[in-house]
N, CA and C of each residue as an Amber inpcrd file, in Angstrom:
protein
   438
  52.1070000  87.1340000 143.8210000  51.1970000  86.7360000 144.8900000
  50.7930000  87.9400000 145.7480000  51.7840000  89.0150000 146.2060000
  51.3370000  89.8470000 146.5040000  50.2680000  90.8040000 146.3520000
  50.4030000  91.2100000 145.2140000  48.9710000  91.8770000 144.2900000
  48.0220000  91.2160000 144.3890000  47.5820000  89.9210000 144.7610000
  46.4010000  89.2810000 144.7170000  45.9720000  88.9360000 145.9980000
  46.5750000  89.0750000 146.9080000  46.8180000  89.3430000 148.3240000
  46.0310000  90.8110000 149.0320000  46.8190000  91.5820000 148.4250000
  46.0600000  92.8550000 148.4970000  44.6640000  93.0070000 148.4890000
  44.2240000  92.1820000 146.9480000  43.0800000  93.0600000 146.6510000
  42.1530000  91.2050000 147.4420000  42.6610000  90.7350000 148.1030000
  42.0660000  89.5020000 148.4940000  41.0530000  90.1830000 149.9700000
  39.9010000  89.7590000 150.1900000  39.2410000  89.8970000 151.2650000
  38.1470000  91.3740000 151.3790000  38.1760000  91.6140000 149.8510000
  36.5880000  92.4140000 150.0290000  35.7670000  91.9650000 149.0490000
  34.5940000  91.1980000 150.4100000  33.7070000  90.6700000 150.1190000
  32.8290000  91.7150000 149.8050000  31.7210000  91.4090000 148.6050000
  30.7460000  92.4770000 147.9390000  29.5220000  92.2770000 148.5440000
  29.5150000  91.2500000 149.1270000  28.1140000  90.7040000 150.2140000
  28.2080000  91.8680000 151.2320000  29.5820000  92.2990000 151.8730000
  29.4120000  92.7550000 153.3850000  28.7440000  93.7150000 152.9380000
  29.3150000  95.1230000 151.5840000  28.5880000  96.1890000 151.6640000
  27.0530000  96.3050000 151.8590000  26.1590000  95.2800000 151.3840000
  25.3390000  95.1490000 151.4650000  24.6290000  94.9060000 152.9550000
  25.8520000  93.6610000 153.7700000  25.0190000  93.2700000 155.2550000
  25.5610000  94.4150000 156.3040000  26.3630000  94.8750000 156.2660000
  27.0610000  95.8640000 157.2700000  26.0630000  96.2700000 158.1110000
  25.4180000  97.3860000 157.1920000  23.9730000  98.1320000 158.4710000
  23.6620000  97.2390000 159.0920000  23.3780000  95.9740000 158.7830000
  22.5070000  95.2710000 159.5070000  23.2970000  94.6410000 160.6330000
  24.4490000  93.9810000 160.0490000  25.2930000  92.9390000 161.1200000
  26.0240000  94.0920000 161.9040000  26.4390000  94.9860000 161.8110000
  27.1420000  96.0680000 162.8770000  28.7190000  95.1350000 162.7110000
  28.9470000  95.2710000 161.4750000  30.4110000  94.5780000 161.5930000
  30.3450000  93.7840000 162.8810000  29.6160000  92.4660000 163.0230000
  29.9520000  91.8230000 164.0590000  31.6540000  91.3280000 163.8250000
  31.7840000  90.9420000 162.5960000  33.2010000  89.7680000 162.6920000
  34.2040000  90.8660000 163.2020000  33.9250000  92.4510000 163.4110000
  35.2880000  93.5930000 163.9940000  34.8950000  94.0490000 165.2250000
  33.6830000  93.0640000 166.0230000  34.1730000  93.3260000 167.4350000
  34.0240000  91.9610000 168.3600000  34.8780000  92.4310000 169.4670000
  35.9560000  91.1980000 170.4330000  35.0830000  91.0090000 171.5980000
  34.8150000  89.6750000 171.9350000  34.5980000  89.3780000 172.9210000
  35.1560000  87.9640000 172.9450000  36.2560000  87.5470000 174.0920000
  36.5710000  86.0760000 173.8490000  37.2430000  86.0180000 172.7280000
  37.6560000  86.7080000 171.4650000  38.0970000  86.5310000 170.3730000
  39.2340000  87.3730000 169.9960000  39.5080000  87.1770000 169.0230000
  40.8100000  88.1900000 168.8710000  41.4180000  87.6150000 167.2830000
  42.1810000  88.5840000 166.8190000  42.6220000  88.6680000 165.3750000
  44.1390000  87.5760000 165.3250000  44.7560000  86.6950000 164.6900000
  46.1370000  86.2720000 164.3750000  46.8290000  86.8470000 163.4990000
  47.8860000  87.0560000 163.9020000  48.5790000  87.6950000 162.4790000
  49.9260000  86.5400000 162.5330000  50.3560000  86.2500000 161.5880000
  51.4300000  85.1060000 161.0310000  52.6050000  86.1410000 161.2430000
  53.7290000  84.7790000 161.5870000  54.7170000  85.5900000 161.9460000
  55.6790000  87.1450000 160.6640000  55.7650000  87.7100000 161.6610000
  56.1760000  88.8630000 160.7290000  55.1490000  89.9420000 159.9580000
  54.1280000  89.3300000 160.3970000  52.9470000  90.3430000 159.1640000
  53.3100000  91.3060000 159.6270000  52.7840000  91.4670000 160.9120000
  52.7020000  92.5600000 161.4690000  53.7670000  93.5550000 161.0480000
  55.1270000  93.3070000 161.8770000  56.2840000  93.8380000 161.5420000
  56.6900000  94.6350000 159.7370000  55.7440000  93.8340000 158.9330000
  56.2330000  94.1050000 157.5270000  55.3980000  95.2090000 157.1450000
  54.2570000  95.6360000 157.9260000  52.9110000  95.7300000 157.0720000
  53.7480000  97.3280000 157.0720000  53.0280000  98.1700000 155.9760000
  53.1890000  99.1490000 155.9210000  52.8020000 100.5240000 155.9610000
  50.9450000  99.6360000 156.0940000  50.1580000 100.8470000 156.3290000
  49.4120000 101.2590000 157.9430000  48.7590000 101.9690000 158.1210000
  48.5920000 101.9670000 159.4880000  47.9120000 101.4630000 160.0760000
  48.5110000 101.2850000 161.4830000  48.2510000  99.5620000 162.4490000
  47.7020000 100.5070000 163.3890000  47.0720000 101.7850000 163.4890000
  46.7720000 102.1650000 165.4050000  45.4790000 101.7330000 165.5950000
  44.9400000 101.1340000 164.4470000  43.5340000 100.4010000 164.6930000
  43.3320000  99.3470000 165.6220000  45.0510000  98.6180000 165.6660000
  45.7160000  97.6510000 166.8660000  45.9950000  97.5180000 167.7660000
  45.3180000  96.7490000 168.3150000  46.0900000  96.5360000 169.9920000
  46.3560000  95.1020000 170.0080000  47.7880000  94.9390000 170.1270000
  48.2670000  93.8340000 169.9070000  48.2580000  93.7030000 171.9210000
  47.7990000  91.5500000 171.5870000  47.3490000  91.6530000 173.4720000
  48.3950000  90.5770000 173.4520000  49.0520000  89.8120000 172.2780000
  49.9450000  88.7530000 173.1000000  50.8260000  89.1560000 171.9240000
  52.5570000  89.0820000 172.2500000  53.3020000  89.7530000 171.1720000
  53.9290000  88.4530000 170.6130000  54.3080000  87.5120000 171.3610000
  54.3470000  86.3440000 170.5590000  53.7360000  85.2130000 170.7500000
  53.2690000  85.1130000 169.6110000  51.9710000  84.0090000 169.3990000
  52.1460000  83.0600000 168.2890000  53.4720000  81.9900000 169.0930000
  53.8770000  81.4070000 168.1440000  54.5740000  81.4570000 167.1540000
  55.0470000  82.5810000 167.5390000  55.9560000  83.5570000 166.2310000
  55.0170000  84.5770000 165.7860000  53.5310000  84.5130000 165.7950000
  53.0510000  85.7720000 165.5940000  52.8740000  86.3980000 166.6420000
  51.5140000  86.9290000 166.3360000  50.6660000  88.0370000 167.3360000
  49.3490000  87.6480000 167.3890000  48.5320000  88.4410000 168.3470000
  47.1150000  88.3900000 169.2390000  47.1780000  89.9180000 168.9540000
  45.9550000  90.2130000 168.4010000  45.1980000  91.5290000 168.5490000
  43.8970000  91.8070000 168.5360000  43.2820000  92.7700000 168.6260000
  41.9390000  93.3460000 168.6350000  41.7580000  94.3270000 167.6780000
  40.6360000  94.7720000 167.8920000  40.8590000  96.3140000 166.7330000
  39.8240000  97.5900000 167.8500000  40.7040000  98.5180000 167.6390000
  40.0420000  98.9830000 168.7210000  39.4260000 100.0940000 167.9990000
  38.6860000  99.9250000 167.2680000  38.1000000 100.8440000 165.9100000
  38.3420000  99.9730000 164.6120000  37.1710000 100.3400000 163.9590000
  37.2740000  99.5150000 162.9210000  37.9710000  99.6880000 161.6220000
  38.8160000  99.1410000 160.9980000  39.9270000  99.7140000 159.9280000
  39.0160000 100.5700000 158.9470000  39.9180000 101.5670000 158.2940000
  39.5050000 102.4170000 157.5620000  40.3120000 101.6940000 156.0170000
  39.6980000 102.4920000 154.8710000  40.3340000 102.2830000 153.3420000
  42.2240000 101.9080000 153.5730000  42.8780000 103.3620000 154.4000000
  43.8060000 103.0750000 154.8210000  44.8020000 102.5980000 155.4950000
  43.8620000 101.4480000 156.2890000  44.6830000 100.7720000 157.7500000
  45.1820000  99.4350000 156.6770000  45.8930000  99.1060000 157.6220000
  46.3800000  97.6020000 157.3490000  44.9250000  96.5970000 157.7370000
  45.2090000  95.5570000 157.1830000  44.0840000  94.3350000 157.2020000
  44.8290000  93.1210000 157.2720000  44.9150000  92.6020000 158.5340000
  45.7850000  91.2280000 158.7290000  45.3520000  90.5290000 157.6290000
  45.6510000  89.6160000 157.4510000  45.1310000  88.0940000 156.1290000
  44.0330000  87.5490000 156.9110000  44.1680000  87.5030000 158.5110000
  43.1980000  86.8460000 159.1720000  41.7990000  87.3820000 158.5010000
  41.9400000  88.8480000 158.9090000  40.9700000  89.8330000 158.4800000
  40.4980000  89.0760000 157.0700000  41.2190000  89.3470000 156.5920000
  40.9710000  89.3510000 154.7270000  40.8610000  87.7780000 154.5650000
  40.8180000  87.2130000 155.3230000  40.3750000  85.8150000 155.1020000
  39.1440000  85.0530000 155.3860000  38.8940000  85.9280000 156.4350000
  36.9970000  86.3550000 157.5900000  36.1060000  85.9550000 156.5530000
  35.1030000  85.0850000 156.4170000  34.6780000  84.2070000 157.7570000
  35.7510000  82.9080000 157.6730000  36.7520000  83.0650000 156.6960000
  37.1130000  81.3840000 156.3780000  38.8650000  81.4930000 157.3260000
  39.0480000  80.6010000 157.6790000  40.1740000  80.4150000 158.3720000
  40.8590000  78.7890000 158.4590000  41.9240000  78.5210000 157.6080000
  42.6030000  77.4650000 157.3130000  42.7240000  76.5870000 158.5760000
  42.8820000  75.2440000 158.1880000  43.4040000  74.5970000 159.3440000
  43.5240000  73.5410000 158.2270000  44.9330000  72.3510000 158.6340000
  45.8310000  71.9130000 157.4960000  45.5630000  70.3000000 158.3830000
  44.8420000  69.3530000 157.3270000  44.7960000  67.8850000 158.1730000
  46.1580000  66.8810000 157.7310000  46.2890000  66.1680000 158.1740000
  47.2670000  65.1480000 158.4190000  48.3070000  64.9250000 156.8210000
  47.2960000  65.1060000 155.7440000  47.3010000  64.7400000 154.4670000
  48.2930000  66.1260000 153.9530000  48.3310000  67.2230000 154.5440000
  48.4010000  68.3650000 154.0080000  47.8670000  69.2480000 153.2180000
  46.5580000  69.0260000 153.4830000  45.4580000  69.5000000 152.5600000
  44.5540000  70.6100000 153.5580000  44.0920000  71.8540000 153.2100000
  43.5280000  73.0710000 153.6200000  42.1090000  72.1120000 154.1810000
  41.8980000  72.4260000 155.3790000  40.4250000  72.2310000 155.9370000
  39.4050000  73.6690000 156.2110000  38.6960000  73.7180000 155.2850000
  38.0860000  75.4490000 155.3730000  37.4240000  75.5050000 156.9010000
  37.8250000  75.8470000 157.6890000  37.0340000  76.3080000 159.2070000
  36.0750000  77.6520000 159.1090000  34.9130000  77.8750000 159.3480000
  34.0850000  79.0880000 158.6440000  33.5540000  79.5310000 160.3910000
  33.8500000  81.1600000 160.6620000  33.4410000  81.8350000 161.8800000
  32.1000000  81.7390000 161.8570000  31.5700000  81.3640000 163.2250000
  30.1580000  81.3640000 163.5360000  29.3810000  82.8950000 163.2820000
  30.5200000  84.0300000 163.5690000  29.4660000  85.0480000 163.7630000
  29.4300000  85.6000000 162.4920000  29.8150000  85.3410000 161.3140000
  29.5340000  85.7570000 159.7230000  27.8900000  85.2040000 159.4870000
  27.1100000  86.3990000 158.7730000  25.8340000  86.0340000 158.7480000
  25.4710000  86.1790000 157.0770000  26.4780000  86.1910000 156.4210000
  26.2810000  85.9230000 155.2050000  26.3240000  84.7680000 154.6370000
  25.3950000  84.2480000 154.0650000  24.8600000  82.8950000 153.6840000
  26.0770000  81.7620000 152.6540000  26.1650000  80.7130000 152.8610000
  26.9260000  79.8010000 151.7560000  27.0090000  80.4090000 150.3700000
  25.8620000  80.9110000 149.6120000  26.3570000  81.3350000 148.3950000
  26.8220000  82.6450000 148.0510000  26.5370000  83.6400000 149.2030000
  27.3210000  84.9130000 149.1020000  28.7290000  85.1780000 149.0720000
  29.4240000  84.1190000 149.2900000  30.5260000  83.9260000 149.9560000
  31.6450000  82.8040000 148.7890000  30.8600000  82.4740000 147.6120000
  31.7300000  81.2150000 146.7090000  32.6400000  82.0040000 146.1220000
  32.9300000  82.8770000 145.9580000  33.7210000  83.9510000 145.1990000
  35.0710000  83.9550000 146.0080000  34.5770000  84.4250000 147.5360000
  35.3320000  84.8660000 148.5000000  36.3680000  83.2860000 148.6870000
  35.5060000  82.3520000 148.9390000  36.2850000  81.0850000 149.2360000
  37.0340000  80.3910000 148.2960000  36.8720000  80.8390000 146.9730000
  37.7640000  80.6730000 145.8280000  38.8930000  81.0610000 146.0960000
  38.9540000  82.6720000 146.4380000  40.4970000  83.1170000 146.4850000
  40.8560000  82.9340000 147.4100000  40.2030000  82.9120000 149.0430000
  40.7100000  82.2950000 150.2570000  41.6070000  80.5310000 149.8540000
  41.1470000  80.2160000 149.5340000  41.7300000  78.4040000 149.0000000
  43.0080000  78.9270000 148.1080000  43.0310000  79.7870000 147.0630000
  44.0180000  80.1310000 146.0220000  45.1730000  80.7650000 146.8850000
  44.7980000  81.5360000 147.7080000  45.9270000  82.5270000 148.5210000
  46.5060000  81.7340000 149.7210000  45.6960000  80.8690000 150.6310000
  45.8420000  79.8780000 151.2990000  47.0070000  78.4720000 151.0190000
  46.5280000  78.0550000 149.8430000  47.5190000  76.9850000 149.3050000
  48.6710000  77.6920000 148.7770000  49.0720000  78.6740000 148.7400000
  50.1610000  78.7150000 148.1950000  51.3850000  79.2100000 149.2590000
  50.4060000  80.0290000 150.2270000  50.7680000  80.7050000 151.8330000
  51.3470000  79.3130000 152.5520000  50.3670000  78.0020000 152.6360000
  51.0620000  76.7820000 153.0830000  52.6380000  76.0730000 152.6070000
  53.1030000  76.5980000 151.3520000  53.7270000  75.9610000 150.7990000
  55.2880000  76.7580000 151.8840000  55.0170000  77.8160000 152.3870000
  56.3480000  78.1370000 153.7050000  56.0590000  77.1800000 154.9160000
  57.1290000  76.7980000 155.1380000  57.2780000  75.5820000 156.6790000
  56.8780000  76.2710000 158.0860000  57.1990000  77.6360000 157.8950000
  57.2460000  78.6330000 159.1630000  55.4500000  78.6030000 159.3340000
  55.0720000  79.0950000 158.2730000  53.4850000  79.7120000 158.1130000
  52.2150000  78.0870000 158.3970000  53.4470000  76.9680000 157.9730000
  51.8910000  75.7140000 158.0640000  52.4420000  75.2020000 159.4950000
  53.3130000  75.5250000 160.1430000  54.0550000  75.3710000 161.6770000
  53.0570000  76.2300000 162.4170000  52.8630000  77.6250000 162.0120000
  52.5270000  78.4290000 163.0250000  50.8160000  77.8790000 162.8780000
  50.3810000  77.8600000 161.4290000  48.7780000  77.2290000 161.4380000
  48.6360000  76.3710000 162.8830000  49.1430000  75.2840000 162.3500000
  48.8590000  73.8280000 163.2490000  48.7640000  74.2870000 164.7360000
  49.8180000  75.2490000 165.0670000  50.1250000  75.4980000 166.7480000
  49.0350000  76.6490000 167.2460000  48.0690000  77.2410000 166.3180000
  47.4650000  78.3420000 166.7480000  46.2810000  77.7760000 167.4430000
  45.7170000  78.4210000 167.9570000  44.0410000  78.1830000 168.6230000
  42.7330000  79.2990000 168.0230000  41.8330000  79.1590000 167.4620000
  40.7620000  79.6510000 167.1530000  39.7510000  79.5730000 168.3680000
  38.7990000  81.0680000 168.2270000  37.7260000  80.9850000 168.6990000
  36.8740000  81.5410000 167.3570000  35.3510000  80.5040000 167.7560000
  34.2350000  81.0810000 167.0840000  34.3140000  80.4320000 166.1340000
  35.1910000  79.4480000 165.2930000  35.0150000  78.6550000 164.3420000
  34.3570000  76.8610000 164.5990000  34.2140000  76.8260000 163.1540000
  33.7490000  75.3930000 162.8400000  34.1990000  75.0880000 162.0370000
  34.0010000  73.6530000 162.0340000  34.5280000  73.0280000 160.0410000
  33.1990000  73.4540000 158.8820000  33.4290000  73.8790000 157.7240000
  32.4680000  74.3870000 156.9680000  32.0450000  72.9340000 155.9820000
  30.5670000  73.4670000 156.1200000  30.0640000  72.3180000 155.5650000
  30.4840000  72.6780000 153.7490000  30.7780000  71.1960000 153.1180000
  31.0110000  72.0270000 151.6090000  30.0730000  70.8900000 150.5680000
């Protein structure tokens, strides 16, 4: 799962929208990044792209990016999950929530939401990780139309 984790969350749409969108989804206003408990702590590559603003958040963290990650920074899952962000209904089943400020269209994105759902359902299957889901708060999302 790891290895597919890794290479999870580069979308081939952005290279294309970047110039245009100015990496909106990597800057903060009202908003801020989640990281699940422990990411942070585990990650191994470099975090000074971070400014972590709440240190426990539910067992995770609250951050920003105070520059935008390079080839070599770390990339929360939040990140690598952008525009799509889980939220788990009653049934125990993934509800895709999709960020307002992603301006890449429904079909640029079927690729991306394949492995978001694949990496997602299996991330739910820890008690800690679908605990910390349920208790978190989002800004800038919606439920995605499918």
């Amino acid at each position: 799962m790891k290895a597919s984790i890794e290479k999870f969350g580069l979308i081939e749409a952005c290279k294309k929208h970047a110039p245009q969108c100015h990496h909106m989804c990597c800057s903060f206003a009202d908003n801020y990044i989640v990281l699940y408990p422990h990411e942070y702590e585990t990650a191994k590559s470099n975090k000074s792209h971070l400014q972590i603003i709440d240190e426990d958040y539910f067992g995770g963290k609250k951050a920003i990016c105070v520059r935008p990650c390079s080839k070599n920074d770390f990339k929360p899952l939040d990140c690598r999950s952008y525009p799509f962000f889980p939220r788990v209904n009653e049934q125990g089943e993934i509800e895709v929530l999709r960020g307002r400020k992603c301006p890449l269209k429904t079909e640029e994105l079927v690729n991306h939401r394949r492995e978001f759902l694949k990496v997602w359902r299996a991330l739910i299957k820890d008690s800690m990780l679908l605990q910390w889901i349920k208790n978190i708060e989002l800004v800038g999302y919606e439920v995605e139309d499918t």
